[in-house]
N, C-alpha and C positions, 0 to 999 in steps of 0.2 A: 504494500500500500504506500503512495505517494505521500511525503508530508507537505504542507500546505494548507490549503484555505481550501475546504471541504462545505460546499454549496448545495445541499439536502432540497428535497421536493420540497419540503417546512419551508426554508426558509424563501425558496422561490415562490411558493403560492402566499406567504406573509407578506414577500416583498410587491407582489402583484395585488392584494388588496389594498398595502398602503399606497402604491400609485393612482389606483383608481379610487380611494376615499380624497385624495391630496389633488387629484385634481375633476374633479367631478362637482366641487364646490356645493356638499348638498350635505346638510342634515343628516345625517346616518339614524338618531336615535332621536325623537323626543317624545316621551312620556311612556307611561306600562299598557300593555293592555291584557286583559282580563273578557275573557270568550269571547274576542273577537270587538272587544271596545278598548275606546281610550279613555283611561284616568285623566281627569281637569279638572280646572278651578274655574265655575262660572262666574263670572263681574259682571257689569254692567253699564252699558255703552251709550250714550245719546247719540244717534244718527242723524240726527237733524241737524240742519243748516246751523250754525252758532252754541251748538251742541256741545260737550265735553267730547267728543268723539274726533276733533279737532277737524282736518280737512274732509275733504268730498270722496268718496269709497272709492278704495283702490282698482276694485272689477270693474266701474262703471261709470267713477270720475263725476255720480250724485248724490245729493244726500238722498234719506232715507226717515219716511216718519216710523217712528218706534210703534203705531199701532203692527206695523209687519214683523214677522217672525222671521230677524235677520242674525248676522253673527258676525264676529271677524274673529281669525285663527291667528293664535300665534307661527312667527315668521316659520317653522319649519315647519307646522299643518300644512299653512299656506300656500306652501311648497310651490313662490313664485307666481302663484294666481295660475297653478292648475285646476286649485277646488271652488275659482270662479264660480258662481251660480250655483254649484252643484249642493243637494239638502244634505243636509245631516241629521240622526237622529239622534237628541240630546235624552237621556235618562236620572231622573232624579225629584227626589221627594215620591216615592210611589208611581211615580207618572214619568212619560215619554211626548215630547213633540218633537216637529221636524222644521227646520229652521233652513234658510236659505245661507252661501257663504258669500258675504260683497263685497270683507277688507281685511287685512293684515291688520293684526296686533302685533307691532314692528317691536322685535324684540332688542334692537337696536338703539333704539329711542324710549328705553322704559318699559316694557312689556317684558313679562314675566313669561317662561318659557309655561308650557301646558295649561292655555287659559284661550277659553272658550268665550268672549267678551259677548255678550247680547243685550238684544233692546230688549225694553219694557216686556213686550209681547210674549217673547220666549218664559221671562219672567213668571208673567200671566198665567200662562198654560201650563205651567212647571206649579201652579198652585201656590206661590209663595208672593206674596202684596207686600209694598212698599214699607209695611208699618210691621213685618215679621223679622224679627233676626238674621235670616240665615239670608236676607236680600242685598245684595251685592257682591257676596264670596260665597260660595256654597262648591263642596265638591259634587263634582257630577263624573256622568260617562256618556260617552258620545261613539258613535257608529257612523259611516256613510252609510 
């Protein structure tokens, strides 16, 4: 046997996912999931024009009245405004609705990794009103 630098299928196929994690430029991991959902932290977003939600929605570049069951995903959900438009089904408090995706929760600027941000609406239907504790943080799980 040769002495030397010994290059094992290991460490080839190790060295080939760290190129492709290193340049793929993409989220690898964000949050657990549990039968096929994602653990989050639901908040809560104003959509509207002058809103705490700050500019106009990333997918659509409008605001949005919170009567709609909309959401924004943090930046690795978001995954670049793939999950544009596409619903989601949030789970929590005993109850399930399905919410529309319109904006990043730029984790960049303040956003918290695994947070599920929604208007009033999702709120609503999740059972839980403005004057209950667990409104504006609450853990949830979410599905497409």
């Amino acid at each position: 046997m040769k002495k030397g630098t010994h290059f094992s299928t290991f460490h080839y196929v190790a060295f080939l996912i760290f190129i492709i994690m290193t340049f793929s430029n993409t989220l690898v991991v964000e949050g657990q999931k549990y039968n096929g959902r994602m653990k989050a932290i639901l908040t809560v977003n104003d959509f509207s024009k002058g809103g705490d939600g700050g500019g106009p929605s990333e997918c659509s570049g409008k605001y949005y009245h919170n009567s709609i069951p909309i959401v924004a995903l943090s930046t690795g959900w978001y995954s670049k405004g793939r999950r544009c438009f596409d619903k989601i089904t949030i789970y929590a408090n005993g109850k399930s609705t399905k919410a529309m995706v319109v904006d990043e929760c730029d984790t960049s600027r303040g956003c918290k990794h695994n947070i599920v941000d929604a208007s009033e609406a999702v709120w609503k239907a999740l059972g839980v009103s403005q004057h209950d504790p667990k409104y504006g943080l609450m853990h949830i799980f979410w599905s497409d």
